[in-house]
Structure formats: C-alpha cells, structure tokens
C-alpha positions as CSV (number, residue, x, y, z in Angstrom):
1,X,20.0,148.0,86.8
2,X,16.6,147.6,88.3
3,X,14.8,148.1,85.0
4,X,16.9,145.3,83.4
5,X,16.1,142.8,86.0
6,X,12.8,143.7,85.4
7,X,12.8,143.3,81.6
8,X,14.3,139.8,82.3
9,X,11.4,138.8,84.7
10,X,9.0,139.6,82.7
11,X,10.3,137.3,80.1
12,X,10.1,133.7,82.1
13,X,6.9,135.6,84.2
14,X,4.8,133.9,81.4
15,X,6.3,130.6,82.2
16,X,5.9,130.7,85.9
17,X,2.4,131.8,85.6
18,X,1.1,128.9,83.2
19,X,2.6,126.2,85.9
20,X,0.5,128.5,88.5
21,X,3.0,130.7,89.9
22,X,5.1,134.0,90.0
23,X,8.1,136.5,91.0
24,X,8.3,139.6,92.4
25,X,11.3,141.7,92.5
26,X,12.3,142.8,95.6
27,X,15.1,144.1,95.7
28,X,18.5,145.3,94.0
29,X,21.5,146.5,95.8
30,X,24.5,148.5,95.0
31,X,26.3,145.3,94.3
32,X,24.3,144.0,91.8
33,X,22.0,141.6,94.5
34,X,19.0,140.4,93.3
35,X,16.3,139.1,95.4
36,X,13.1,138.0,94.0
37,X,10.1,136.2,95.7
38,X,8.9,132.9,93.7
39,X,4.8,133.3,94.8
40,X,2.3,129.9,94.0
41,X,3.3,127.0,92.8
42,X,7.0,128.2,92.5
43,X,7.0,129.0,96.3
44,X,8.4,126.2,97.9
C-alpha cells in the first residue's frame, strides 16, 4: 500500500514543487490512513 501512495505522490510532487512547495509521506496504517506533510508554500 505504501508504495502506491507513493507512486501517487510523486505524480502531483511536480505540481506542488513549481508553486514552491512539497509532501512527505508519513505514514500508512493498517487501515488504509494516509498522512502526509504539505512542506513550503503548501504548509499552511
């Protein structure tokens, strides 16, 4: 599951970085949770 969430952030990464910002993946759960931290511009 990890790996797919992956795949997906790394396809609007691009798009966060040009406006000056980014995601990391933090975690995935058992129950399919995602949590990501939006970095830069996309922080707030």
């Amino acid at each position: 599951m990890r790996e797919k969430v992956e795949a997906v952030l790394n396809k609007v990464r691009p798009i966060l970085q040009r406006d000056g910002g980014d995601v990391e993946l933090v975690d995935v759960d058992e129950n399919g949770v995602v949590k990501v931290r939006l970095k830069g511009a996309c922080g707030g």
